[in-house]
Structures are given as C-alpha cells and as structure tokens.
matplotlib code that plots the C-alpha trace (Angstrom):
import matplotlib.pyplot as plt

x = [94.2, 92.6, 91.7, 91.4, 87.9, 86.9, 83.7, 83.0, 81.5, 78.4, 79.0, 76.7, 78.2, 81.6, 79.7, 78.4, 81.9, 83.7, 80.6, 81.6, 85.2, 87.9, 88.4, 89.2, 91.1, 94.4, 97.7, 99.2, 100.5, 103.7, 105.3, 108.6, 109.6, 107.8, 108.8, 107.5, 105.0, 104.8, 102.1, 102.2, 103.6, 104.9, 104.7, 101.6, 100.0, 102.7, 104.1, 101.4, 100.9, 99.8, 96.1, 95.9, 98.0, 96.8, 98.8, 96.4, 94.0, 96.7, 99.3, 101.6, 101.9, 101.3, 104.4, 106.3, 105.2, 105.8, 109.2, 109.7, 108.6, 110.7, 113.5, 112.8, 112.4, 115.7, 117.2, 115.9, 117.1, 113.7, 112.4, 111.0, 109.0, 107.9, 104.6, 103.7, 101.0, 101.4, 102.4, 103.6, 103.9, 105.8, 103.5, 100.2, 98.0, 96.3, 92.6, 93.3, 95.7, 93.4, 90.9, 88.0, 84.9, 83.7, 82.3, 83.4, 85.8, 89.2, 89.6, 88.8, 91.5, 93.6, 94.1, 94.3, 97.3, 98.9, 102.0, 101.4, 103.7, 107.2, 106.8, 109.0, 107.7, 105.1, 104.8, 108.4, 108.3, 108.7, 112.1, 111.6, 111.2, 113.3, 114.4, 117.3, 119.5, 118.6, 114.9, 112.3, 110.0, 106.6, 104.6, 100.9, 97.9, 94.9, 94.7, 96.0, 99.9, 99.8, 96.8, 98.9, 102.5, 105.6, 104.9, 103.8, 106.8, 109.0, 107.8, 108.0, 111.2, 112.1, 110.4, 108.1, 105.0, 103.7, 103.5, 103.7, 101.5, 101.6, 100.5, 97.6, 95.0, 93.8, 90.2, 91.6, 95.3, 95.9, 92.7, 92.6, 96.6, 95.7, 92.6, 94.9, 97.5, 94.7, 93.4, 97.2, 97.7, 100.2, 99.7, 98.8, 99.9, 99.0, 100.7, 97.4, 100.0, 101.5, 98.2, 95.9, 93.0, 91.2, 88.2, 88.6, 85.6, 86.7, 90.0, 88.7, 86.0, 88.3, 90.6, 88.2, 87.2, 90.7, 91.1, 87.8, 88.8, 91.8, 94.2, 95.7, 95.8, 98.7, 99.9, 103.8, 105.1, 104.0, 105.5, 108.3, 108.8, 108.7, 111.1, 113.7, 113.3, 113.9, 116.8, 118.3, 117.9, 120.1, 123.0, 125.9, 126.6, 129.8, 132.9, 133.8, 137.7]
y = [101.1, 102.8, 100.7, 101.8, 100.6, 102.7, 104.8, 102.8, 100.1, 100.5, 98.9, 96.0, 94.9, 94.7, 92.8, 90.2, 89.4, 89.5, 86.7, 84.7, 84.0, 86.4, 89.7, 92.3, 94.3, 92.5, 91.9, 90.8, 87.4, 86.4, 83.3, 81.7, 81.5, 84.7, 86.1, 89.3, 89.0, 92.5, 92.2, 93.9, 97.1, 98.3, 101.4, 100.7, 101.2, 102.9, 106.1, 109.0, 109.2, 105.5, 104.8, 102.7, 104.5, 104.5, 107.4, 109.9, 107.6, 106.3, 105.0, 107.6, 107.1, 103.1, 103.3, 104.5, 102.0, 99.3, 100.5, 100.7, 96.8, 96.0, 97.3, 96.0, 92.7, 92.9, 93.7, 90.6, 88.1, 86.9, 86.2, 88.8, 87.4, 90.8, 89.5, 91.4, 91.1, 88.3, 89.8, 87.0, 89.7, 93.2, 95.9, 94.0, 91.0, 88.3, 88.2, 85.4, 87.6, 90.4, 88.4, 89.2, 86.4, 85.1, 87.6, 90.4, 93.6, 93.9, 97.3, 98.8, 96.9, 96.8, 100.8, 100.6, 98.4, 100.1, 102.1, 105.7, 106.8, 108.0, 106.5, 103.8, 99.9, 100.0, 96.3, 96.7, 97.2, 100.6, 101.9, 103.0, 99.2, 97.8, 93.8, 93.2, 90.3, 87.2, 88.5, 86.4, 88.4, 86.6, 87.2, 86.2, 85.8, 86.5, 88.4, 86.3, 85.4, 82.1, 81.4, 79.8, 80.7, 79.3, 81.2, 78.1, 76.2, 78.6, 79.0, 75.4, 75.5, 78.3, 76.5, 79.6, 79.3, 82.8, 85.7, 89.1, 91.1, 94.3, 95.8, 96.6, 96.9, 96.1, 94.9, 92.3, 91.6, 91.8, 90.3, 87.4, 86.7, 87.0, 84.5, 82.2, 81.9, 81.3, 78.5, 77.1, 77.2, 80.5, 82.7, 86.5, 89.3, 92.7, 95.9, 98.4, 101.5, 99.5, 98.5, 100.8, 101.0, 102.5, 103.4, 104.3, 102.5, 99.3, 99.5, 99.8, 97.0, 94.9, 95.0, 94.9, 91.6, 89.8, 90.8, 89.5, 86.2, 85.5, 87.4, 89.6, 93.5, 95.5, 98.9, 99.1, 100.3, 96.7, 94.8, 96.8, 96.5, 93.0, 92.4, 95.2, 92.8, 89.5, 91.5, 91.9, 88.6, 86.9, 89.1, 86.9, 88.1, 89.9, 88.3, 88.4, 89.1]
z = [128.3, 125.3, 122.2, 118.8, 118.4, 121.7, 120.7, 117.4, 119.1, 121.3, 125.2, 124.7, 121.6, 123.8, 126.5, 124.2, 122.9, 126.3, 127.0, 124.5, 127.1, 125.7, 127.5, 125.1, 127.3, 127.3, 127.3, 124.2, 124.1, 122.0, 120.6, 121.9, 118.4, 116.3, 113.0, 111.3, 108.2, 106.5, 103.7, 100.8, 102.1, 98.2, 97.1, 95.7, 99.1, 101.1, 98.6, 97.5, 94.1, 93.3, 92.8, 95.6, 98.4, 101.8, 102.2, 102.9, 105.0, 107.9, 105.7, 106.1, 110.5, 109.5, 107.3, 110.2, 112.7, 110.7, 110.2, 113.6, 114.5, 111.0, 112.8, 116.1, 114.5, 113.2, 116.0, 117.9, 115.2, 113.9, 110.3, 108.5, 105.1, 103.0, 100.6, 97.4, 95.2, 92.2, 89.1, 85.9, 83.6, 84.8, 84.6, 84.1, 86.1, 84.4, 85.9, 88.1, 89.7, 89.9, 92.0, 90.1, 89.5, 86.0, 84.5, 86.0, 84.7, 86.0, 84.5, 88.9, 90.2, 87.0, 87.5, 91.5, 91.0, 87.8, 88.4, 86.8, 84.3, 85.6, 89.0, 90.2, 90.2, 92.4, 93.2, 94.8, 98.5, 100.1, 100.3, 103.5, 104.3, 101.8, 102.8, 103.5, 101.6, 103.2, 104.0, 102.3, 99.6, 98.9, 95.9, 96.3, 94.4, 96.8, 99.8, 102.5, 102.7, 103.2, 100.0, 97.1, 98.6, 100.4, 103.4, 105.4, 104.6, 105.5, 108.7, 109.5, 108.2, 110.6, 113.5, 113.8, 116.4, 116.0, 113.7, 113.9, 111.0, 109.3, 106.2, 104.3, 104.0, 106.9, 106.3, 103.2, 103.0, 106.3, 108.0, 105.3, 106.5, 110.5, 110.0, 107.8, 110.2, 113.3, 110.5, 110.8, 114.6, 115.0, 117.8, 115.9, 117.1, 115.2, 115.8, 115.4, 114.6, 111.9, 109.5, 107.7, 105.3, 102.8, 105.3, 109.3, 109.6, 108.1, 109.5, 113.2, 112.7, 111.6, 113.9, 116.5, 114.8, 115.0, 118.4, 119.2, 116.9, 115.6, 116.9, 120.1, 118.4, 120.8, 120.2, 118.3, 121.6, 123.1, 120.3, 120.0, 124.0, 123.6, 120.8, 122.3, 125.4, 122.9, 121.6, 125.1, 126.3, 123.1, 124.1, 125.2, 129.1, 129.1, 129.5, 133.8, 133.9]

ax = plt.figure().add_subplot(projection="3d")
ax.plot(x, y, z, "-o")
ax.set_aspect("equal")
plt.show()
C-alpha cells in the first residue's frame, strides 16, 4: 500500500524506524469505544480568503475528507468534540492566547488569526462541517486539544478508549493533539486525507512521525470503512415474522 511519506523519506531512514519494533506498513488499528476529535477546522483554516487558510496548500481536498469521516462518524453513533482556538474577547486574543513567549510580538499571529473585514467569524467552524446540537465545541488555548480544556473529561465521561483526529495544521494542532492523547493512553488513529498544512514538507514529516510514534496514520477510506462497518453492526436485526 502506498504511504504519503513514500519518496520523502530515504530507505534507510525507514529501516531504522521499522528497527526500533513498529512496522510502518500497517493496518490501522481502532478502539472498541472511539470518538472523532476535529481540531480547529474554522474558517480560519478551512475557507480561502482568511490569512491563515490552508486552502490552497491541501485544505481544500482535507476539508472534504474530513467531512466525509464527520459524517461517517455520525453515522456510527460516536462523539464528535469540534476544538477552536481560545478567543476571551470576539475579534481579538490576549497574548497568552496567541502563544507567543515574553518578549516577543504577537502582531504575526495576531493577523494570521484576524478575520478580514466583511468575512464571516472566522473562529466559527466551517459550515461545511458545522456541529450538530448536542456535538461538543472546544475552545483551546495552545495547540493541542486536550492542553488547558475539557476534552479529557469528556472522554472519560464518554468511556472513550481511542480517538480519531482531524484538522490542522498538521505539523502543530494536530500533531501536539495526537502526541497528547498517546501521553493519556488513547489508541490514535489519523485519517491522512483529512489533515493538512501550511508546508507539504512538514505535513508529510509529520505524519510520518506519528505513525512512527504516537499514532496509526490510515487513509479516509480505512476509517471511513471501519466506521460504515461500526454503523452496520449497531443496527437492530430485523424483526423475523
């Protein structure tokens, strides 16, 4: 099976991970009891026209696969928790919220995450993957989900053993929420189709990373597959008259 990282990384460099006792060429392994963690997929990131859109760099086809495992996930009956980035005041982040050390100037990420005059809000998420009532939406203050948040509680709550991840970016939201949730003991599964970046470089490394880590990285058609199958499985048999 092809992988994403295939001609980005030279042959011995795969060797010496494989020797450390994970074959990268795998099958993805899921949860008995998954739910779907879609970070920070607002139009911010997702719609062109916002500073910080990954639109043009694999947002656009990442937009649609997430949509497709949002979907899936719905259809299966699993917990879908949307995060966003922490905003106290509407339309502006205090520097703790921007991320940036003593010292430094915010004014970088201050205009990345600005919404541009007569565009909507873009710290809401995507309409094209607008939650649903009931679906959990998660504001955070540093890259990973589960830094500063509810997220871990909820998934207790839930009785959750494993998450599915999408988003982006790839190389900082979503790898900082994949190597949280290996810190907390969930199984992480990451949808390659359905996460992009700012660079093709970083994006590939980085997944190539988690998979080597953290993390099982599967195409959307495997998670999909497997959550269509989940689906199946809950229906009640029908009724033998």
């Amino acid at each position: 099976m092809k992988r994403p990282w295939d001609g980005l990384v030279p042959t011995e460099d795969i060797a010496a991970l494989e020797s450390r006792g994970r074959p990268l060429d795998r099958e993805p392994r899921f949860g008995a009891s998954p739910a779907l963690v879609v970070v920070d997929m607002t139009r911010n990131f997702v719609d062109p026209g916002y500073p910080a859109s990954c639109f043009a760099t694999g947002g656009e086809a990442a937009t649609q696969g997430a949509k497709q495992v949002l979907e899936a996930s719905r259809r299966a009956a699993i917990p879908v928790i949307f995060t966003r980035v922490l905003q106290s005041t509407p339309g502006s982040f205090l520097p703790v919220e921007l991320g940036r050390s003593l010292g430094e100037s915010p004014e970088i990420l201050d205009h990345l995450l600005s919404t541009p005059e007569g565009l909507p809000d873009g710290n809401a998420i995507a309409d094209v993957l607008a939650p649903l009532p009931g679906e959990i939406v998660i504001s955070k203050p540093k890259p990973s989900a589960f830094f500063g948040t509810p997220l871990d509680a909820y998934l207790n709550f839930l009785r959750v053993d494993s998450v599915i991840v999408t988003g982006m970016v790839t190389s900082g939201c979503v790898r900082a929420t994949v190597v949280d949730g290996y810190m907390r003991n969930y199984h992480v599964v990451v949808p390659e189709g359905a996460v992009a970046d700012y660079s093709r470089f970083q994006h590939l490394a980085s997944l190539l990373d988690m998979h080597a880590k953290y993390a099982d990285v599967a195409s959307v058609a495997e998670v999909v597959h497997y959550l269509l199958a989940r689906a199946s499985a809950a229906k009640p048999a029908a009724a033998v008259v």
